[in-house]
TORLUM-849832 format. One record per residue (C-alpha): residue number from 1; residue in one letter; chain; y, x, z. Coordinates in steps of 0.05 Angstrom, whole numbers. Layout:
REM TORLUM-849832
num; residuo; cadena; yy; xx; zz
NUM; A; A; Y; X; Z
...
This chain:
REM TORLUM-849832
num; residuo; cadena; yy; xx; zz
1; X; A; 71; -421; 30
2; X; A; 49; -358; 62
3; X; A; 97; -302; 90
4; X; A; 102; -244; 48
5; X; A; 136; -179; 24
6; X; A; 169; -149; -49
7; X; A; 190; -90; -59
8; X; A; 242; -85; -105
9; X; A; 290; -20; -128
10; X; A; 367; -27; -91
11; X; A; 388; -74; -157
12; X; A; 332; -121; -134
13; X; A; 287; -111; -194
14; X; A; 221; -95; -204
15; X; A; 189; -64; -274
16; X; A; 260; -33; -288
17; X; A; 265; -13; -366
18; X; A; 202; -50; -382
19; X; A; 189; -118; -425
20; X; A; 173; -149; -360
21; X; A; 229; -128; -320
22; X; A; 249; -186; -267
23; X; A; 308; -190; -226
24; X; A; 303; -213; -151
25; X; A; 350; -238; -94
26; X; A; 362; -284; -45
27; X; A; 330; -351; -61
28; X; A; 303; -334; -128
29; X; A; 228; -353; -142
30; X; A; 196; -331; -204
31; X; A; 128; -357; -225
32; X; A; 72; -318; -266
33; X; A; 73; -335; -342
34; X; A; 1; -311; -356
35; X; A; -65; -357; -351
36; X; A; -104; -301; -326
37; X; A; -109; -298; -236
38; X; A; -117; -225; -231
39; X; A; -80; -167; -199
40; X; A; -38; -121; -252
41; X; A; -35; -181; -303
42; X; A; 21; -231; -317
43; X; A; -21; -282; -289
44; X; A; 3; -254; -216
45; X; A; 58; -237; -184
46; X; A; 45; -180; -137
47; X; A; 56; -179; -57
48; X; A; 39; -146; 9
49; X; A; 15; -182; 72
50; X; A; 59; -135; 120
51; X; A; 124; -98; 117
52; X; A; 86; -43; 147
53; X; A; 27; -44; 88
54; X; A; 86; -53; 35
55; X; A; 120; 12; 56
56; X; A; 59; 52; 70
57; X; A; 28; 36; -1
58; X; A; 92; 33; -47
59; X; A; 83; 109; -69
60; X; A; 9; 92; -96
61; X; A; 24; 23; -124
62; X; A; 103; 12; -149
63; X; A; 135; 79; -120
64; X; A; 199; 49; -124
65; X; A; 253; 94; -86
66; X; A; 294; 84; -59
67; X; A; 277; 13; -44
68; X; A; 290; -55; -16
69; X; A; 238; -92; 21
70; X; A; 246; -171; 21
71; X; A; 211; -225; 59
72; X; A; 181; -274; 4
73; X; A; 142; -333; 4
74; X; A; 87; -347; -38
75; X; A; 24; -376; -58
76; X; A; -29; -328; -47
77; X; A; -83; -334; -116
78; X; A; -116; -268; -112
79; X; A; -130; -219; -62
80; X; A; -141; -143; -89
81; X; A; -141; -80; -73
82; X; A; -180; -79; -12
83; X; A; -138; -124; 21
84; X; A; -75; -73; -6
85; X; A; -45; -124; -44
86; X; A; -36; -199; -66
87; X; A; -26; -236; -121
88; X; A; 15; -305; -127
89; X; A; 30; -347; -180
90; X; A; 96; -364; -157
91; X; A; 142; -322; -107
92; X; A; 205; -330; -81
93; X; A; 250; -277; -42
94; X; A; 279; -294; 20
95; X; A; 318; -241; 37
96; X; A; 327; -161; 45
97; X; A; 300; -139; 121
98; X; A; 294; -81; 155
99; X; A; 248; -25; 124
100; X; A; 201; -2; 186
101; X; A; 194; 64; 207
102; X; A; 123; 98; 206
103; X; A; 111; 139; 259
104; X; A; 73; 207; 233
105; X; A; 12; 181; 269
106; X; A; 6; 122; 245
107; X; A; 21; 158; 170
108; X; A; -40; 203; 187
109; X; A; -84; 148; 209
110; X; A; -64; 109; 151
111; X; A; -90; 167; 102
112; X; A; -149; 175; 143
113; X; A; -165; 107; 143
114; X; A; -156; 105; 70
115; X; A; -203; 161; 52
116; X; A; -254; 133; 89
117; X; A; -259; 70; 46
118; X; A; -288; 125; -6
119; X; A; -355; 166; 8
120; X; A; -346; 225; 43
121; X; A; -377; 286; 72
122; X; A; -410; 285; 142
123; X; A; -361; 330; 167
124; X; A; -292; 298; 141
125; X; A; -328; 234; 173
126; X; A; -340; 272; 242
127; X; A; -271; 300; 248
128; X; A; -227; 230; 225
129; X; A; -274; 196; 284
130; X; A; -252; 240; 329
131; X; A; -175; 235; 305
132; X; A; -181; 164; 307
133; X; A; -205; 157; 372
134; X; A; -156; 207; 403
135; X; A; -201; 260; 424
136; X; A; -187; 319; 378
137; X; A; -125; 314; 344
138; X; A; -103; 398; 344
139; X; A; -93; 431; 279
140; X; A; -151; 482; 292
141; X; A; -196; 418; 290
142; X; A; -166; 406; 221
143; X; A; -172; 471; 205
144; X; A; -248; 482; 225
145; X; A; -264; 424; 191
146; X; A; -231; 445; 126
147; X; A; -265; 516; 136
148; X; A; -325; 477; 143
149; X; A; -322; 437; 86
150; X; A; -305; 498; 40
151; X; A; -372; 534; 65
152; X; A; -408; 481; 43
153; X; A; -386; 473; -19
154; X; A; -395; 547; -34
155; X; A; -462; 536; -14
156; X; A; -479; 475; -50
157; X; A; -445; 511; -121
């Protein structure tokens, strides 16, 4: 069994009001009902690989808040995502820990990292380089690139 996290709301449940809502806690494992091993489906039941990932990525995925986040141990079937989130046919919750604290950096370089995973323009590219590696982080780098970005796009419409 592989070390995981769940985010559940403060009641310990996940899905809340829908025909699939399940209740967690200490101890409990729950195993997938559907056939099917993919992400979103009943055939999985959904997990993060840090406690770090699970907090950072909760808004986009279950936005659950206020939250608990539980250590789990599961089965990993499916991988998805980008490497976001897992999928396990059976899970069990361990127990409630600690929510960790993003620093604003790392938030930033999370969301950086993020939009790179998508195409972007040459100059978003050249300016999150150069905030990832440290060497320009002021606004008015921001800024210029932004200002840059806009000219282009004038030009280009």
């Amino acid at each position: 069994m592989t070390r995981l996290w769940k985010i559940t709301d403060l009641e310990g449940r996940t899905r809340r009001g829908e025909a699939n809502e399940t209740q967690w806690g200490a101890g409990v494992t729950h195993e997938a009902v559907g056939e099917k091993r993919v992400l979103c489906t009943d055939g999985v039941i959904h997990a993060y690989l840090s406690p770090e990932l699970a907090v950072l990525i909760n808004p986009a995925h279950a936005a659950i808040n206020p939250f608990l986040l539980w250590e789990a141990r599961g089965k990993i079937v499916v991988r998805g995502d980008g490497g976001l989130k897992v999928g396990c046919s059976r899970l069990t919750t361990v127990k409630v820990v600690e929510v960790p604290k993003a620093t604003w950096e790392q938030r930033v370089e999370f969301g950086i990292r993020s939009a790179l995973l998508c195409p972007q323009s040459k100059v978003f590219i050249a300016w999150a380089k150069k905030w990832l590696d440290g060497s320009e982080r002021s606004s008015g780098a921001a800024r210029a690139a932004e200002a840059a970005e806009w000219a282009a796009a004038q030009a280009a419409g």
